[in-house]
C-alpha positions as CSV (number, residue, x, y, z in Angstrom):
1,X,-85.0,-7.1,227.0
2,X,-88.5,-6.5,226.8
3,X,-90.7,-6.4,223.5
4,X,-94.2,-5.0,222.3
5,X,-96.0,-7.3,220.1
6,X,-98.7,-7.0,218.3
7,X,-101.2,-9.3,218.1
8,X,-104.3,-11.2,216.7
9,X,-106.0,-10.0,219.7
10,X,-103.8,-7.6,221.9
11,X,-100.8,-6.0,222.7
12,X,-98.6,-8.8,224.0
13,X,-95.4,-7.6,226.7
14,X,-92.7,-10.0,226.9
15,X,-88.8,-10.5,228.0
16,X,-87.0,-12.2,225.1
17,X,-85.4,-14.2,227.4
18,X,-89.0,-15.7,228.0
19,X,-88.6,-17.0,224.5
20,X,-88.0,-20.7,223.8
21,X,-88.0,-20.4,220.1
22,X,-89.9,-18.7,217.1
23,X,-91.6,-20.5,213.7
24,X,-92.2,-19.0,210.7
25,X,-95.7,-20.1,209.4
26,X,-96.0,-18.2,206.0
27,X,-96.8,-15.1,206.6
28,X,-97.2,-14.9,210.4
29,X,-94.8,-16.4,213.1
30,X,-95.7,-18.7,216.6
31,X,-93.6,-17.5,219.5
32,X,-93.3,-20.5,222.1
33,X,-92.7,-18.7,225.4
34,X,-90.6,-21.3,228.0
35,X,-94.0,-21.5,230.3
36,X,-95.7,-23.2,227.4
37,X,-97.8,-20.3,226.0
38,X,-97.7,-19.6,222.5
39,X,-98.0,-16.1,220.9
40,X,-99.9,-16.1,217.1
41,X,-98.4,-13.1,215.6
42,X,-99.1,-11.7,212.4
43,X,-96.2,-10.5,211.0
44,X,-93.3,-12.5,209.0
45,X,-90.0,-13.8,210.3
46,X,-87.9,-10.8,208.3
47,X,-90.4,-8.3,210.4
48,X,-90.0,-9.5,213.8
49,X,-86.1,-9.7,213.2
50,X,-86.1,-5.9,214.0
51,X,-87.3,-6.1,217.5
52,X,-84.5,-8.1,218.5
53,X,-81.6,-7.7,216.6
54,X,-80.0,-6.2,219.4
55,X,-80.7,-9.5,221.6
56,X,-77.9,-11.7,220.5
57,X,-79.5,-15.3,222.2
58,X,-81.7,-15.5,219.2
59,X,-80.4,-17.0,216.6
60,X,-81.4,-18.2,213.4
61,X,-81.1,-22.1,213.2
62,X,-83.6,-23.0,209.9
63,X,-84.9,-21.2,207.4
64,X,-88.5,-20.8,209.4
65,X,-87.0,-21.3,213.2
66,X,-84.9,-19.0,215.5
67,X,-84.2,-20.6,218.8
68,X,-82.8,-18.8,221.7
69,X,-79.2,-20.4,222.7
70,X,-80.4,-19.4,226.4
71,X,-82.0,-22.5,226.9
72,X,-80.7,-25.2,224.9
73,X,-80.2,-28.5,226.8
74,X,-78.2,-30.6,223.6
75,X,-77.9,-30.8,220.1
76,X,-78.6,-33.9,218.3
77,X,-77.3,-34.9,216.0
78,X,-79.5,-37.8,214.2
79,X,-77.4,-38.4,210.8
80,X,-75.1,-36.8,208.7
81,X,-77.9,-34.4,207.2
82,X,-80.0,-34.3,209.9
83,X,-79.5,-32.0,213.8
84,X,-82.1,-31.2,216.6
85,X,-82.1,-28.7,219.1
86,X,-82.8,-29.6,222.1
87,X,-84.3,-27.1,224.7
88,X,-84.1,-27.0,228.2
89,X,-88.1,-28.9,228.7
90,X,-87.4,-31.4,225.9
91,X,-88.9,-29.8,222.9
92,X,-86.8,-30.5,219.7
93,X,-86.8,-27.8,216.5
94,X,-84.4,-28.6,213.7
95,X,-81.0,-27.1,212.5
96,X,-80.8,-27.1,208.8
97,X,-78.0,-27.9,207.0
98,X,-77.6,-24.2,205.6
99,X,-77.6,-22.7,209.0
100,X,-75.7,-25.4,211.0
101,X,-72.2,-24.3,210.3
102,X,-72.9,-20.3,212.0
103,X,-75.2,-21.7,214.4
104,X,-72.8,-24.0,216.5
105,X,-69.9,-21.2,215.5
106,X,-71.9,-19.3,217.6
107,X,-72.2,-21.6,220.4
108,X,-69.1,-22.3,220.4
109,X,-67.8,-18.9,220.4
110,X,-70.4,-17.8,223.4
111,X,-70.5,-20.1,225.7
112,X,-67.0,-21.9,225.1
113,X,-65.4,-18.7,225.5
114,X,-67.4,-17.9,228.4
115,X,-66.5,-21.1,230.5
116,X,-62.6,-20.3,229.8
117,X,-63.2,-16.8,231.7
């Protein structure tokens, strides 16, 4: 699914499924593309929601991090309170505690159900 963005500098044209993960940093986001690149965008996490709520492999795993279940390697889990995600070049985000139990329902749901078919 491609997307417009908007930003500091240009219009940026992307496929979502480009998309390794996004951060919230106050009140614009850092897109971190699976080729490395990283998109500075200056609108909030609630605002970019909108462009791909129909794109169900993004999914909200921390209050400031969606990653995108596409290209996750592992979870980690560290301790009882703490959870890494684990992508398919090494890079770690976290999974907060808040958002753990509808994250790896999701998972679960996806890509269990999807090996039994």
């Amino acid at each position: 699914m491609k997307v417009v963005i908007k930003t500091m500098k240009s219009f940026e044209i992307f496929d979502l499924d480009d998309v390794l993960f996004i951060q919230a940093k106050g009140s614009y986001s850092l897109i971190k593309k699976i080729n490395g690149d990283v998109i500075k965008v200056s609108k909030n996490m609630l605002a970019l929601t909108s462009l791909f709520k129909n794109y169900d492999r993004l999914r909200k795993c921390h209050r400031s991090y969606f990653a995108n279940t596409g290209h996750i390697s592992a979870i980690l889990f560290l301790s009882v309170r703490k959870y890494r995600i684990v992508f398919n070049n090494k890079e770690m985000i976290p999974i907060s505690l808040n958002y753990k139990k509808n994250f790896m329902s999701f998972l679960e749901e996806k890509y269990l159900q999807a090996e039994q078919d």
